[in-house]
PDB file of N, CA, C and O in Angstrom:
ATOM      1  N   UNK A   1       5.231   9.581  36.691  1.00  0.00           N
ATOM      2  CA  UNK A   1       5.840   8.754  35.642  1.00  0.00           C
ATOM      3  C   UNK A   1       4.771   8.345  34.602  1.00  0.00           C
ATOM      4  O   UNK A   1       5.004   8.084  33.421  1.00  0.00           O
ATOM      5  N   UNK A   2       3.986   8.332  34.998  1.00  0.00           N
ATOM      6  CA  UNK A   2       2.293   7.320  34.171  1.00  0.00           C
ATOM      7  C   UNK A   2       2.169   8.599  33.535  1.00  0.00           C
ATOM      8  O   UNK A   2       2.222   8.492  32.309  1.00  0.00           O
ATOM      9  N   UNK A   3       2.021   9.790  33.955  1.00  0.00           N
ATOM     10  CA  UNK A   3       1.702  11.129  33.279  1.00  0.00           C
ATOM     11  C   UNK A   3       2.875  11.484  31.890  1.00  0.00           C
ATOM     12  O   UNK A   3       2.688  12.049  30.812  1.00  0.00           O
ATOM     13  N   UNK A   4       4.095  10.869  32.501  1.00  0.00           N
ATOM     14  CA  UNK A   4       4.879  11.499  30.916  1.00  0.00           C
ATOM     15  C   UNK A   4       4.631  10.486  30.050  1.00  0.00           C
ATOM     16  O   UNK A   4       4.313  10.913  28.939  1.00  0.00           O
ATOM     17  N   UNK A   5       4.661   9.081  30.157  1.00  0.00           N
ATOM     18  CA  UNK A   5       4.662   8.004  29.346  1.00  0.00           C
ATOM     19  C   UNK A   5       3.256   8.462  28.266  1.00  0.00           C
ATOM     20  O   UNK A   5       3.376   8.281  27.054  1.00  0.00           O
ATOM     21  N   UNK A   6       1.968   9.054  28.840  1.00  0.00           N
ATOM     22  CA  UNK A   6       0.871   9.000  28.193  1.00  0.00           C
ATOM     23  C   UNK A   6       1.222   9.956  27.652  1.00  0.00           C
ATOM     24  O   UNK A   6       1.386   9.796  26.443  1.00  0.00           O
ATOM     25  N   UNK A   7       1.553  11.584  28.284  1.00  0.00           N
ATOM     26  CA  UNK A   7       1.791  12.656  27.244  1.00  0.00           C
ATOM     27  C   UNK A   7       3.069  12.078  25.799  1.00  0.00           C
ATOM     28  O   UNK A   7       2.760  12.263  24.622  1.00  0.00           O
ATOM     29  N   UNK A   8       3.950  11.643  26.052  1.00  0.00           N
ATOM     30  CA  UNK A   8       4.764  10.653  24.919  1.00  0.00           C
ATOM     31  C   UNK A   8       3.890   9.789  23.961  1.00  0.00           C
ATOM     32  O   UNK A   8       4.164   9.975  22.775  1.00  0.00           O
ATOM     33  N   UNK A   9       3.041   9.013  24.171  1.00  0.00           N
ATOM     34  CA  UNK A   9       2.268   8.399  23.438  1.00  0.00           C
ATOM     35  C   UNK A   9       1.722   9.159  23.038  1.00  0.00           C
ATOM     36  O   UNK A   9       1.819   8.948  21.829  1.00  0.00           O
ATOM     37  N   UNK A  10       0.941  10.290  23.207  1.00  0.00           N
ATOM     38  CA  UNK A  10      -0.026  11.236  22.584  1.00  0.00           C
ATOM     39  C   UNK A  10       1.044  12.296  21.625  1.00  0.00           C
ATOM     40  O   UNK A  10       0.640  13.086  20.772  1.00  0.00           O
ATOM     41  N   UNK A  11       2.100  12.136  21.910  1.00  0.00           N
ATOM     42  CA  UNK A  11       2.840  13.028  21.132  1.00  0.00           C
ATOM     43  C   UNK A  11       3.332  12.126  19.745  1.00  0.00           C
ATOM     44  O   UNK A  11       3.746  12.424  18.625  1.00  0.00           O
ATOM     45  N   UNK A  12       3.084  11.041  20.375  1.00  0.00           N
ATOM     46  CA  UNK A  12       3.602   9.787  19.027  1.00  0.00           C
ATOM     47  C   UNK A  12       2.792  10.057  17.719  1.00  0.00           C
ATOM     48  O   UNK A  12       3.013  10.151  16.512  1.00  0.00           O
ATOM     49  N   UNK A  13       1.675  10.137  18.637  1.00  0.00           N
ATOM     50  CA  UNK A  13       0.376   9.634  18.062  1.00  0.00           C
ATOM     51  C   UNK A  13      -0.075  10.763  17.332  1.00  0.00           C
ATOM     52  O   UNK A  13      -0.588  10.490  16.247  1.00  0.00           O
ATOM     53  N   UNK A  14      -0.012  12.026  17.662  1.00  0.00           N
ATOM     54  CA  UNK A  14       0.132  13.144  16.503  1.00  0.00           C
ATOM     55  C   UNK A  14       1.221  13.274  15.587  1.00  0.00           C
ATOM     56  O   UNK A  14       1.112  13.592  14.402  1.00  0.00           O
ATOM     57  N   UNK A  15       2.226  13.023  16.171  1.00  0.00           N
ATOM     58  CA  UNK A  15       3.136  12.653  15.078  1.00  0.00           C
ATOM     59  C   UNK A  15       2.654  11.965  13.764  1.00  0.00           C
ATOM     60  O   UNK A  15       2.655  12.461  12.638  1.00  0.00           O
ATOM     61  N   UNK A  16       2.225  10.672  14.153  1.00  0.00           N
ATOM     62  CA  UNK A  16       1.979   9.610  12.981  1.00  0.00           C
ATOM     63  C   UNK A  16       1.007  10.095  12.265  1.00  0.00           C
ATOM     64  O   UNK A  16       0.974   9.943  11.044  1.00  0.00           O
ATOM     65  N   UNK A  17      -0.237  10.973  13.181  1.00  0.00           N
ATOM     66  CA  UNK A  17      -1.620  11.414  12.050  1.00  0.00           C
ATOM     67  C   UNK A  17      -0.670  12.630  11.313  1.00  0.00           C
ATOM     68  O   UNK A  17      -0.820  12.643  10.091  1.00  0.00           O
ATOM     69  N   UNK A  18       0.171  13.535  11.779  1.00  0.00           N
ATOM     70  CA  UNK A  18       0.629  14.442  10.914  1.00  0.00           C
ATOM     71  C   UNK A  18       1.239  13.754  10.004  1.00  0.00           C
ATOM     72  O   UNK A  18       0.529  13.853   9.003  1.00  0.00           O
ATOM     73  N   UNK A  19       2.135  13.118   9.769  1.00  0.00           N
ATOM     74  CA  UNK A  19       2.932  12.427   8.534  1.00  0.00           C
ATOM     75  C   UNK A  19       1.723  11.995   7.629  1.00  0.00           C
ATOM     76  O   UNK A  19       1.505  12.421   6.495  1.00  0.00           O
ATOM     77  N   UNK A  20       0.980  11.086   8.317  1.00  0.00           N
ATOM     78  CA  UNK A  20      -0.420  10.485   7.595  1.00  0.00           C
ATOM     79  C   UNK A  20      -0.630  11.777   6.547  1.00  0.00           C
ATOM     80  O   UNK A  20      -0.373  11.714   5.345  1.00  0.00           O
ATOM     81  N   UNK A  21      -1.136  12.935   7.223  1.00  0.00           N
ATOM     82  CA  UNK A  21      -1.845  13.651   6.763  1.00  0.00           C
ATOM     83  C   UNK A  21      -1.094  14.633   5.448  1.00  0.00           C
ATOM     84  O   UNK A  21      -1.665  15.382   4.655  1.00  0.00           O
ATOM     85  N   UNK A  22       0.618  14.256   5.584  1.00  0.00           N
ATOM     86  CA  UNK A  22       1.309  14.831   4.815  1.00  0.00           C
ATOM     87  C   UNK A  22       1.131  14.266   3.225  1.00  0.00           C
ATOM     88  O   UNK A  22       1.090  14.771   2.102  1.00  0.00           O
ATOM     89  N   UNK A  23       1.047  12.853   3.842  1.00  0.00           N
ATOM     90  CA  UNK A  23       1.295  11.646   2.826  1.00  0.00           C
ATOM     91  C   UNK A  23      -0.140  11.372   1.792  1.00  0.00           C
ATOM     92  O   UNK A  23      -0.211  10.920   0.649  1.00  0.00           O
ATOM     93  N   UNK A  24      -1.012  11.767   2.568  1.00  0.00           N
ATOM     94  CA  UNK A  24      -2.547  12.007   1.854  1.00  0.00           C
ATOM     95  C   UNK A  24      -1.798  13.107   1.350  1.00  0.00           C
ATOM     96  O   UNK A  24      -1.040  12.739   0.453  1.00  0.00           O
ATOM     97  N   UNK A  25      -1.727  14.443   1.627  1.00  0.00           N
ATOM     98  CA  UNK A  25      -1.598  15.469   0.926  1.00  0.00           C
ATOM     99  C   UNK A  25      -0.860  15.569  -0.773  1.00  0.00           C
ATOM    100  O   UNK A  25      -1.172  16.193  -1.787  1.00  0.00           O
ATOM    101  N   UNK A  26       0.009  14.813  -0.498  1.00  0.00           N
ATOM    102  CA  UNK A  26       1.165  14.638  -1.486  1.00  0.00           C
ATOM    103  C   UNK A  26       0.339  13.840  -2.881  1.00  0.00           C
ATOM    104  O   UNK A  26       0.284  14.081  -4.087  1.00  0.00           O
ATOM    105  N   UNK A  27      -0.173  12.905  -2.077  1.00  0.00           N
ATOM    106  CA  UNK A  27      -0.375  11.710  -3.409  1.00  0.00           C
ATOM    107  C   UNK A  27      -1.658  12.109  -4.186  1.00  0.00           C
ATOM    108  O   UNK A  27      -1.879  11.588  -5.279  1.00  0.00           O
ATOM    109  N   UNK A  28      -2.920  13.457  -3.394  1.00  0.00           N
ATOM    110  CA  UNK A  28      -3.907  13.723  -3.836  1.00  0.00           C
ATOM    111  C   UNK A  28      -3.616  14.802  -4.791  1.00  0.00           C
ATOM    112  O   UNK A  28      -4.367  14.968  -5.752  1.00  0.00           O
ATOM    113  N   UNK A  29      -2.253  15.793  -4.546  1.00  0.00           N
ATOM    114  CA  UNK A  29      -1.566  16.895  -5.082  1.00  0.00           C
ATOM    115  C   UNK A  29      -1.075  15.779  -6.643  1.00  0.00           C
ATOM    116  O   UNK A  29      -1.057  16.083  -7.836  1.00  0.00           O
ATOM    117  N   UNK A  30      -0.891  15.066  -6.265  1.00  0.00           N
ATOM    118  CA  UNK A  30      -0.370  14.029  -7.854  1.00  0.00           C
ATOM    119  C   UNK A  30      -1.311  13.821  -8.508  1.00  0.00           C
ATOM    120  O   UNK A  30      -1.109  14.111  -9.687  1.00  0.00           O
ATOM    121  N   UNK A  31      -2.378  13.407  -8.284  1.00  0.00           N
ATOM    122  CA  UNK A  31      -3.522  13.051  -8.712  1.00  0.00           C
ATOM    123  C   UNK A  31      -3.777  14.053  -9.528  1.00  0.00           C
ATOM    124  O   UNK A  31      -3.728  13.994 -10.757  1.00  0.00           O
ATOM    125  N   UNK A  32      -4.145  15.300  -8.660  1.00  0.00           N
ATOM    126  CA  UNK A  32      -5.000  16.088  -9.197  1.00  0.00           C
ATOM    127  C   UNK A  32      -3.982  16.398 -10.761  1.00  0.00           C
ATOM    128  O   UNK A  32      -4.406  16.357 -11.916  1.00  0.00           O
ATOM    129  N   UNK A  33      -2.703  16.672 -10.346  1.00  0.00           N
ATOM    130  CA  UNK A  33      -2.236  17.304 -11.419  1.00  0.00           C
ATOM    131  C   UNK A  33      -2.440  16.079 -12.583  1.00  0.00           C
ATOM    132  O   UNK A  33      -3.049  16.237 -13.640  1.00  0.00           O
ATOM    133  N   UNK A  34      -1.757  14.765 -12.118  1.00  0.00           N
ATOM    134  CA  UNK A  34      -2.452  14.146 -13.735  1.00  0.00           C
ATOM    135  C   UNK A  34      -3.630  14.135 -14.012  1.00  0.00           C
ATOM    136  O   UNK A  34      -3.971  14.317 -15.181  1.00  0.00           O
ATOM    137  N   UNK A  35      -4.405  13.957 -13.179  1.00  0.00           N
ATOM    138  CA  UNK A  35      -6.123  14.460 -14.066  1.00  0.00           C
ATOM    139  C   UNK A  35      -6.273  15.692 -14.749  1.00  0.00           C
ATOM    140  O   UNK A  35      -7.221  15.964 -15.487  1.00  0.00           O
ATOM    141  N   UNK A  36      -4.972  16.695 -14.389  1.00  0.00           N
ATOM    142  CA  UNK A  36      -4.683  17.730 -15.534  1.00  0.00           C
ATOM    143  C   UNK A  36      -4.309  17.454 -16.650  1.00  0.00           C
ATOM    144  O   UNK A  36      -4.814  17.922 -17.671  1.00  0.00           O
ATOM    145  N   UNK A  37      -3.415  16.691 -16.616  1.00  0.00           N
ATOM    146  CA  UNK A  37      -2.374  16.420 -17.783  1.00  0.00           C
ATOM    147  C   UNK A  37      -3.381  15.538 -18.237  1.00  0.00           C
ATOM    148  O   UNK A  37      -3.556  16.218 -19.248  1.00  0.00           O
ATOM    149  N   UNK A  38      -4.172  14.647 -18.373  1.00  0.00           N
ATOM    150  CA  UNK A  38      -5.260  13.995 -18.570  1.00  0.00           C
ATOM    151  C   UNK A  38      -6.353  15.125 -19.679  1.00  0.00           C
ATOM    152  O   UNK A  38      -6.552  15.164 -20.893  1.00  0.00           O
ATOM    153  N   UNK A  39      -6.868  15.938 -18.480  1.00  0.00           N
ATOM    154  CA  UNK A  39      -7.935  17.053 -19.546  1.00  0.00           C
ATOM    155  C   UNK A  39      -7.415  17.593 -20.554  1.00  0.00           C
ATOM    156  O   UNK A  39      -8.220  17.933 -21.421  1.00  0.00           O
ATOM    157  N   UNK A  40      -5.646  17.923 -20.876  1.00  0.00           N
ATOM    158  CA  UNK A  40      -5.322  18.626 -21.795  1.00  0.00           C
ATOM    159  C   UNK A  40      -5.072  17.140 -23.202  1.00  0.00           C
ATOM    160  O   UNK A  40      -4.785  17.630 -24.294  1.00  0.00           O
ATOM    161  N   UNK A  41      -5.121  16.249 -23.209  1.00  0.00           N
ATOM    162  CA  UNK A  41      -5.308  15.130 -24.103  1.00  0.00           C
ATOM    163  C   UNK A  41      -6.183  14.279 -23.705  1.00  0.00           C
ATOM    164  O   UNK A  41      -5.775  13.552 -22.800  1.00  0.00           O
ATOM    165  N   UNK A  42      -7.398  14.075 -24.100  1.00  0.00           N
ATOM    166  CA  UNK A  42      -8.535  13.564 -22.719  1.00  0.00           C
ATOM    167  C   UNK A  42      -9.307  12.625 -23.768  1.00  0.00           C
ATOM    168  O   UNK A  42     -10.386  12.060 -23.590  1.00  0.00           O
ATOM    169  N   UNK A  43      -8.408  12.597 -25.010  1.00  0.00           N
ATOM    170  CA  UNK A  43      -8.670  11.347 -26.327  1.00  0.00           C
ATOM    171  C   UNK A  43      -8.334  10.124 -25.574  1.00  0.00           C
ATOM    172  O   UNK A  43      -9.104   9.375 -24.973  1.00  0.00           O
ATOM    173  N   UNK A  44      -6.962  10.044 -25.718  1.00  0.00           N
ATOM    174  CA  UNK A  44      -6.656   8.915 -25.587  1.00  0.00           C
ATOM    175  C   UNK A  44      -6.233   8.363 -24.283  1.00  0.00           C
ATOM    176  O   UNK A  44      -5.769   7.225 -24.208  1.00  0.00           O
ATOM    177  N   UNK A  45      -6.399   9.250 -23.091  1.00  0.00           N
ATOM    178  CA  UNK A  45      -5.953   8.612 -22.141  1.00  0.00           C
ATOM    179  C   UNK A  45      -7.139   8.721 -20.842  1.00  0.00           C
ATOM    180  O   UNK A  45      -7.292   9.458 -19.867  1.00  0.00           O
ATOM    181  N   UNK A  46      -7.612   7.954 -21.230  1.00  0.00           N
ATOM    182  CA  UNK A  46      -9.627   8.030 -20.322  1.00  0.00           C
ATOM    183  C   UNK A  46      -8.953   7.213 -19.101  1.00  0.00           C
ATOM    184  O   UNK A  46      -8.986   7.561 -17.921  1.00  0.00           O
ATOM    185  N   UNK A  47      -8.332   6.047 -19.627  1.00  0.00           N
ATOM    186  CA  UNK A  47      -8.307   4.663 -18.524  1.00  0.00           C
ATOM    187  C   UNK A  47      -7.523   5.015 -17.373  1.00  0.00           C
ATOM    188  O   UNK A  47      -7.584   4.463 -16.274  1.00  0.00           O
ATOM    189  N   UNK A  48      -6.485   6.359 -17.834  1.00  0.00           N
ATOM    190  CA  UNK A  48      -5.750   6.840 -16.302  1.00  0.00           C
ATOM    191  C   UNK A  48      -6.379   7.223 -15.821  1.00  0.00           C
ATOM    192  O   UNK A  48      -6.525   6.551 -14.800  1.00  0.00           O
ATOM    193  N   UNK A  49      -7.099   8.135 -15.839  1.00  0.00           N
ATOM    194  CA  UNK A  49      -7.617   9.243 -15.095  1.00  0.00           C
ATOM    195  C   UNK A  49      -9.229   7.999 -14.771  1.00  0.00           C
ATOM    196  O   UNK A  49      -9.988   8.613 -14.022  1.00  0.00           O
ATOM    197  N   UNK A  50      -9.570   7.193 -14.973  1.00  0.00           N
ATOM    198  CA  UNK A  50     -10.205   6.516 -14.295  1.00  0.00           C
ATOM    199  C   UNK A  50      -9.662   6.032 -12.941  1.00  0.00           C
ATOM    200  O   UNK A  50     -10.076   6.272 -11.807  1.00  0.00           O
ATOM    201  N   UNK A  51      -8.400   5.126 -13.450  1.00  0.00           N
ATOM    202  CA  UNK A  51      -7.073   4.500 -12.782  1.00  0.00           C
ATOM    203  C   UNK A  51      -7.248   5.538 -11.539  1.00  0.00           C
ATOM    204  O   UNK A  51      -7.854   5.245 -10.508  1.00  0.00           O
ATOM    205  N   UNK A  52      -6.582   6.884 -11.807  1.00  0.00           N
ATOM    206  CA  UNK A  52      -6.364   7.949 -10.623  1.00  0.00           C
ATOM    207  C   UNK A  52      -7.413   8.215  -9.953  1.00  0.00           C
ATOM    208  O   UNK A  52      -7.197   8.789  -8.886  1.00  0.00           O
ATOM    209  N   UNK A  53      -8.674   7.958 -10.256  1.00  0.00           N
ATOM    210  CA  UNK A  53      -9.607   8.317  -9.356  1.00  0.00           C
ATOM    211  C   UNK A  53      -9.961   7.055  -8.853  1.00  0.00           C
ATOM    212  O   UNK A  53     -10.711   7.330  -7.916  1.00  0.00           O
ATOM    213  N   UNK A  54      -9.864   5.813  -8.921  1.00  0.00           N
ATOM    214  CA  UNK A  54      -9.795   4.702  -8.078  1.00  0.00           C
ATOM    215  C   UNK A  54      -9.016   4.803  -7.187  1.00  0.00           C
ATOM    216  O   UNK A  54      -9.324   4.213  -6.151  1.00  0.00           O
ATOM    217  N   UNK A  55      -7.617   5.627  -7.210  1.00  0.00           N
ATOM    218  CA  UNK A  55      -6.363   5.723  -6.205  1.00  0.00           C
ATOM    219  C   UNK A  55      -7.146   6.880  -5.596  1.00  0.00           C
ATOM    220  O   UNK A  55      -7.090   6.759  -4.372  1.00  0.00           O
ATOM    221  N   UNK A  56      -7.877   7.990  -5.962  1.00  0.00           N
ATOM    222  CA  UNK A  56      -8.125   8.748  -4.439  1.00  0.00           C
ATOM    223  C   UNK A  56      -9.485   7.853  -3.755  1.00  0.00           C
ATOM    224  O   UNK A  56      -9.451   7.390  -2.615  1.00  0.00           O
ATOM    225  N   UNK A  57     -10.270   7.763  -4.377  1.00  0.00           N
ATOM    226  CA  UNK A  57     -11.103   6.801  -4.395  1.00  0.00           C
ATOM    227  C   UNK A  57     -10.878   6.040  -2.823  1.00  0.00           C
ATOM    228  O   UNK A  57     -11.575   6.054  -1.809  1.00  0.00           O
ATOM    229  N   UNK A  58      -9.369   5.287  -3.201  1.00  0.00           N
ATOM    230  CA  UNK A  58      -9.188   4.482  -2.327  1.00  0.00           C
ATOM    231  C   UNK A  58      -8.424   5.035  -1.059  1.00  0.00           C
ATOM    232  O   UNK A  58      -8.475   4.644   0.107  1.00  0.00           O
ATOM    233  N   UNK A  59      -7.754   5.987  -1.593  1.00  0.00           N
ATOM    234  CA  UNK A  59      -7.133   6.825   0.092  1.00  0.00           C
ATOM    235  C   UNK A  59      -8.237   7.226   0.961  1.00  0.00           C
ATOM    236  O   UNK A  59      -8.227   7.267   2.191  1.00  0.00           O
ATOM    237  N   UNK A  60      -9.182   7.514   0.171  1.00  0.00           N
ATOM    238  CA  UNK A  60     -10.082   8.348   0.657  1.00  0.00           C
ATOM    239  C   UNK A  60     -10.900   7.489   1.984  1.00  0.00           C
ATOM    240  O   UNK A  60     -11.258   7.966   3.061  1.00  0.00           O
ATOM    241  N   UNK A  61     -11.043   6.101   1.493  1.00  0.00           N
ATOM    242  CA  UNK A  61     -11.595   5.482   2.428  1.00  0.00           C
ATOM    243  C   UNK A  61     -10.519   4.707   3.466  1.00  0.00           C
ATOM    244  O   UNK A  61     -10.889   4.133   4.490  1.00  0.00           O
ATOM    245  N   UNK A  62      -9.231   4.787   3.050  1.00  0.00           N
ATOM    246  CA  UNK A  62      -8.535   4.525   3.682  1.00  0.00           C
ATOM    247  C   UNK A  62      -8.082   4.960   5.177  1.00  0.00           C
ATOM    248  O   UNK A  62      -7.694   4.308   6.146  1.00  0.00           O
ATOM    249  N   UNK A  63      -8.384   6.901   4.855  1.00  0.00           N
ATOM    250  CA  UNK A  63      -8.349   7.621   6.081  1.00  0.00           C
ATOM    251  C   UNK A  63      -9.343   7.138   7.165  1.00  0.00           C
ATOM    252  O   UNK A  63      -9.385   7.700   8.259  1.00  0.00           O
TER     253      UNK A  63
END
């Protein structure tokens, strides 16, 4: 019984780092592309693409 309960928890528990790891994936895939959309007008819009690299910035240490 002690043996399935732990294999269950360990199955939780990859569960949650996979979603984690989906959810990093997604928001760094956003990023990057507005720091695209950023380089192609890169006059007037400095303070996002600062902005966006404070947000990976901060996932980053989040992991």
């Amino acid at each position: 019984m002690m043996m399935m309960m732990m294999m269950m928890m360990m199955m939780m528990m990859m569960m949650m780092m996979m979603m984690m790891m989906m959810m990093v994936m997604k928001q760094t895939l956003n990023i990057f592309i507005e720091v695209l959309n950023n380089d192609n007008n890169n006059n007037n819009n400095k303070p996002l693409s600062l902005h966006t690299y404070d947000l990976f910035v901060s996932w980053y240490i989040w992991i």
